[in-house]
C-alpha positions as CSV (number, residue, x, y, z in Angstrom):
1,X,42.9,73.0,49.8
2,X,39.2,73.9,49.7
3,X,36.7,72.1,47.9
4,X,34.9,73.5,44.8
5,X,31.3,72.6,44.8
6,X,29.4,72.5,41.8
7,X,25.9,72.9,41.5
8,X,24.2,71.5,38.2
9,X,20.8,72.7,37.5
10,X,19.1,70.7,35.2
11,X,16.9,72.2,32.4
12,X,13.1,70.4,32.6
13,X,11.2,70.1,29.5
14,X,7.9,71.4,29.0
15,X,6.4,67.7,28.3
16,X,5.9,65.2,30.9
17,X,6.7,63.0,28.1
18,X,10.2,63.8,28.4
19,X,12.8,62.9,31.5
20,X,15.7,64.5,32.9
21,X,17.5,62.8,35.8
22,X,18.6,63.9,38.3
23,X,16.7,66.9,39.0
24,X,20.2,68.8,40.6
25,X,23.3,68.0,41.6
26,X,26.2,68.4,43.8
27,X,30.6,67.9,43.1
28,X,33.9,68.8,43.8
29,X,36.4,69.5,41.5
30,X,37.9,66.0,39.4
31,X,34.7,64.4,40.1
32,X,32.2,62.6,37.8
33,X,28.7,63.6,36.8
34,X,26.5,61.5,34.8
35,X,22.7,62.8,33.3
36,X,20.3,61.0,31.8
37,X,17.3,61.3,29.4
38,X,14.6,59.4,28.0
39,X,11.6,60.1,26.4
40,X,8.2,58.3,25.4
41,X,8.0,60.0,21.4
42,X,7.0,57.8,18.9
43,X,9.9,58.2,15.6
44,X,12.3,61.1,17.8
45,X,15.4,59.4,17.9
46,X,17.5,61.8,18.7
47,X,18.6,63.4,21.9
48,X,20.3,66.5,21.8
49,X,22.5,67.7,24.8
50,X,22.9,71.5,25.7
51,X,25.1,73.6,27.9
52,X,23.5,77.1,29.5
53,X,26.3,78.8,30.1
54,X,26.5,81.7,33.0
55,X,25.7,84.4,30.2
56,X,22.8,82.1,29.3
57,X,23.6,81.4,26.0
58,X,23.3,77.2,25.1
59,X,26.5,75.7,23.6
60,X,25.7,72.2,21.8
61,X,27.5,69.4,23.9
62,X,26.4,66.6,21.4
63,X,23.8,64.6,20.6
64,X,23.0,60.9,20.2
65,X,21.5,59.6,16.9
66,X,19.4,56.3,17.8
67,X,22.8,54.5,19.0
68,X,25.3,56.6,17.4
69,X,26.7,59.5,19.4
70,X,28.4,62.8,18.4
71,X,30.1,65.1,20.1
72,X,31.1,69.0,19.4
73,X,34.9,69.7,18.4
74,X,36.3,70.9,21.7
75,X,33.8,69.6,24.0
76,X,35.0,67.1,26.6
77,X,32.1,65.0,27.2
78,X,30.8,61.7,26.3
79,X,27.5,60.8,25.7
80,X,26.2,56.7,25.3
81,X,22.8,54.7,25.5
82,X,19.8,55.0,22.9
83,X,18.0,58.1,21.9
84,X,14.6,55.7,21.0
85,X,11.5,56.0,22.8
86,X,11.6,54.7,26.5
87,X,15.6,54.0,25.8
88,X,17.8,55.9,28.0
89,X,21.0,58.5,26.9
90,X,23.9,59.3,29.1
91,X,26.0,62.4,29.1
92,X,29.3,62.4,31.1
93,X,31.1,64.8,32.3
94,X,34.8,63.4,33.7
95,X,37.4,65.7,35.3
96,X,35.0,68.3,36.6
97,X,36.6,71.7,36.9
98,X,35.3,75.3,37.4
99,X,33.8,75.7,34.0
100,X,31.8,72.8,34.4
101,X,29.3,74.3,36.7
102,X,25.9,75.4,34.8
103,X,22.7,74.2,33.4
104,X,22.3,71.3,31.2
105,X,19.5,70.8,28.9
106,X,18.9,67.0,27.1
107,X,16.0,68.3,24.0
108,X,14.5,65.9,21.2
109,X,14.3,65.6,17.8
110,X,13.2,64.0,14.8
111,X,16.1,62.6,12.3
């Protein structure tokens, strides 16, 4: 059977203040990706995670409230770490499949 690739583009903020990692990625179908953010905001403790799907509109994955994650009804993803300045938040994405290829966004936010 051929291999599916998937391609994840990940969205960059407009603050250097703000980090995304890594930049792009690369899987086959059933694999495991795992993105990370982390910021250096003073009082934003929460990361938000975003979807771009291929029509471009952004589908909320989840977010991460200091220590306490959330995720959308539906969504199968899991997101861990610590949304705190110069802390670090995961999201995971198990079991990828064809759907899972798109842009992912990580944004910020105050409480």
């Amino acid at each position: 059977p051929a291999s599916i690739v998937f391609a994840f583009l990940l969205g960059s903020s407009l603050s250097d203040r703000v980090h995304q990692d890594p930049a792009d990625m690369y899987k086959i179908q059933g694999q495991t990706a795992a993105i990370t953010c982390s910021h250096s905001i003073d009082s934003y403790d929460v990361i938000l995670w975003y979807k771009q799907t291929k029509n471009s509109q952004l589908q909320l994955l989840g977010y991460m409230f200091i220590t306490n994650p959330s995720v959308e009804p539906g969504v199968t993803v899991t997101i861990g770490g610590d949304a705190n300045k110069d802390q670090t938040c995961t999201l995971t994405i198990k079991d990828l499949f064809m759907n899972s290829s798109a842009v992912y966004f990580c944004a910020w936010t105050l409480n």
